[in-house]
C-alpha positions as CSV (number, residue, x, y, z in Angstrom):
1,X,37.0,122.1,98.8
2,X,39.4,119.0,98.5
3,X,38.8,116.9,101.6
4,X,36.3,118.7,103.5
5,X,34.2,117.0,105.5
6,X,30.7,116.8,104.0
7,X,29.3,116.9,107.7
8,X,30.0,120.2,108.9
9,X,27.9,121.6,106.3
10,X,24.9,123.7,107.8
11,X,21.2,124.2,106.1
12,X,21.2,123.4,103.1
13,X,19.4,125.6,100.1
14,X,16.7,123.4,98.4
15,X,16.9,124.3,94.9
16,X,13.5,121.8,93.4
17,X,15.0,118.2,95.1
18,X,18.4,119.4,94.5
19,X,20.0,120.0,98.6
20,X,23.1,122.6,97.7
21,X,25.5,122.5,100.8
22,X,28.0,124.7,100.0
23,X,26.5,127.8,99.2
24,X,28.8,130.6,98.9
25,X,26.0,133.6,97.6
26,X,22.8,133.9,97.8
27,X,20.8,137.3,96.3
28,X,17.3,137.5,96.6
29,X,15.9,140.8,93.8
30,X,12.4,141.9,94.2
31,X,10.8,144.6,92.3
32,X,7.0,146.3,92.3
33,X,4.5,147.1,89.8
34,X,4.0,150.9,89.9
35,X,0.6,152.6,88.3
36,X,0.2,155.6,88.3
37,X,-2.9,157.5,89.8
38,X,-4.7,159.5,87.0
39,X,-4.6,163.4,87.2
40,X,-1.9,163.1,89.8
41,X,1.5,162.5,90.4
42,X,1.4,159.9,93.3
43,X,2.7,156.7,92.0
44,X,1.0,153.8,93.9
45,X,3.3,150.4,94.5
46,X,0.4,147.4,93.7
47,X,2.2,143.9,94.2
48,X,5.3,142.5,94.1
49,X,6.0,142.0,90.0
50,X,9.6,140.2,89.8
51,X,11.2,138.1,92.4
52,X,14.7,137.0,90.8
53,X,17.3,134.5,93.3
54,X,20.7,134.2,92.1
55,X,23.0,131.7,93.8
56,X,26.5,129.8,93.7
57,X,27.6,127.2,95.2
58,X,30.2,124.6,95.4
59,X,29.4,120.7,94.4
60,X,32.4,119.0,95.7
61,X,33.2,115.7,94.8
62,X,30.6,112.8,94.7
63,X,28.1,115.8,94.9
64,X,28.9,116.8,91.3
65,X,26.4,113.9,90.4
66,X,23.4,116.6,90.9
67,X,24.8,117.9,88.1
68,X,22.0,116.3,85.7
69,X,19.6,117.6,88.3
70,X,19.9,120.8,88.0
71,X,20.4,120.6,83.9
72,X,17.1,118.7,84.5
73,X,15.3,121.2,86.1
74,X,16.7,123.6,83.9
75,X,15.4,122.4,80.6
76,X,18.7,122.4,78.9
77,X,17.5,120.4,76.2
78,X,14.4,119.7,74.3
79,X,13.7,116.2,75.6
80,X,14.2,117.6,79.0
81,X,11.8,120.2,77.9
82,X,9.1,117.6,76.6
83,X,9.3,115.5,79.4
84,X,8.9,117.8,82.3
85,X,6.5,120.4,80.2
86,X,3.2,118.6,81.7
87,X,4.4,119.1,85.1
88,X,5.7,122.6,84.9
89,X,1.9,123.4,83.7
90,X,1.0,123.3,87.7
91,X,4.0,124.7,89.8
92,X,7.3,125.6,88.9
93,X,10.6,124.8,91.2
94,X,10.2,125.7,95.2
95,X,13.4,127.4,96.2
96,X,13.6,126.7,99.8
97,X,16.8,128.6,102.4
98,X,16.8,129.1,106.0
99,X,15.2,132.5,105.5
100,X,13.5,132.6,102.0
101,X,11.2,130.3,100.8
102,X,9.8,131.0,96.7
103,X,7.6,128.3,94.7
104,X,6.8,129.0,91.0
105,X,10.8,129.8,90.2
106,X,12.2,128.8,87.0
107,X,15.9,128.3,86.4
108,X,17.0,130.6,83.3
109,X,20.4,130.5,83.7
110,X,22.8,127.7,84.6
111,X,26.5,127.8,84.8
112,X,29.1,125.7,85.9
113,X,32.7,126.1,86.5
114,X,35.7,123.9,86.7
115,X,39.5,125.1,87.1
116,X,42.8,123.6,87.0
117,X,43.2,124.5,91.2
118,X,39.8,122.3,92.8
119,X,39.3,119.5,89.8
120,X,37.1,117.7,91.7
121,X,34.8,120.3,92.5
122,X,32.3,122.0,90.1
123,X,31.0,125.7,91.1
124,X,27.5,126.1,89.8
125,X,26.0,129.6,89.0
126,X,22.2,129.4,89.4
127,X,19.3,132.6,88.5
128,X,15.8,131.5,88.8
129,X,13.2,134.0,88.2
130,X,9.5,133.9,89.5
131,X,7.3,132.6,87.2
132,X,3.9,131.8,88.6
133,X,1.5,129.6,87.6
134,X,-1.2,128.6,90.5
135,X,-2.4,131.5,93.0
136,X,-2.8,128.4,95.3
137,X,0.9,127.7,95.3
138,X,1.5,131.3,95.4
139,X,-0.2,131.8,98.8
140,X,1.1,128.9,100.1
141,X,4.6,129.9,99.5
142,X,4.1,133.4,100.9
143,X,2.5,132.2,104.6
144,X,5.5,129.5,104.5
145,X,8.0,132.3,103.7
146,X,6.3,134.8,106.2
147,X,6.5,132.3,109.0
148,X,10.3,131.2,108.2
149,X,11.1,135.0,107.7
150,X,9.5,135.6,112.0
151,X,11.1,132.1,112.8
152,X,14.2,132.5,111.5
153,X,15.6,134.6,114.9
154,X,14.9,132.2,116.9
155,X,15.6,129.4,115.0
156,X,19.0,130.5,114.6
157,X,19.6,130.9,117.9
158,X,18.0,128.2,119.1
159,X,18.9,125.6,116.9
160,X,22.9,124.4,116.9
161,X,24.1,125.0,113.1
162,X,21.0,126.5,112.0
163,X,22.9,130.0,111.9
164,X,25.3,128.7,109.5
165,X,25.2,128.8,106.0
């Protein structure tokens, strides 16, 4: 990533206030709450239980600064942790993409990665996991992420560099 230019990067994936540019994966995991319907062996699907977004991505140059931000939003340390605890009590981190949009997700893993090739560019690892706290902020995020997931055709094809990543 050495001298690319910054400016041809497409939509970026919100991670919290965090804009990642150069993302290289993005996995979106959702499983369902099965129960079981007494004295038969239908199993009925209720709601969606886990929603789990893994990512990487590339923080070139003077981007590694968002470094802190993400350790931030991360809690990696305990005065992190006491600091943003009172906040976290109303909505976790929104996770917004051109296609998927998630509130309530909570960064439980962080990872980053430098090598002796691209020294000037870090290569974060990122799974957030849902973890909701507000039904409010949970509807909210569904309508949004319903109306990006019908808007997303057209936007793409509509919209110059939309399509990219």
């Amino acid at each position: 990533m050495a001298g690319s230019n910054q400016e041809n990067f497409g939509f970026p994936v919100m991670v919290g206030l965090v804009p990642l540019f150069c993302v290289t994966s993005f996995i979106l995991a959702e499983g369902y709450e099965k129960v079981a319907i007494p004295g038969s062996s239908i199993v009925q699907l209720t709601r969606p239980s886990t929603k789990k977004i893994t990512l990487k991505a590339t923080l070139p140059g003077p981007w590694r600064a968002f470094r802190p931000a993400l350790e931030a939003m991360a809690l990696t340390s305990r005065a992190l942790a006491a600091g943003t605890a009172p906040l976290l009590k109303f909505t976790g981190l929104p996770v917004v993409t051109k296609t998927v949009v998630a509130a309530d997700m909570q960064i439980t893993s962080l990872t980053f990665t430098q090598d002796s090739t691209n020294r000037d560019t870090l290569v974060v690892d990122i799974v957030l996991e849902h973890a909701p706290r507000s039904r409010v902020t949970e509807l909210i995020a569904e309508g949004l992420d319903l109306a990006l997931g019908v808007a997303s055709p057209i936007l793409s094809s509509a919209v110059p560099g939309f399509a990219a990543l």
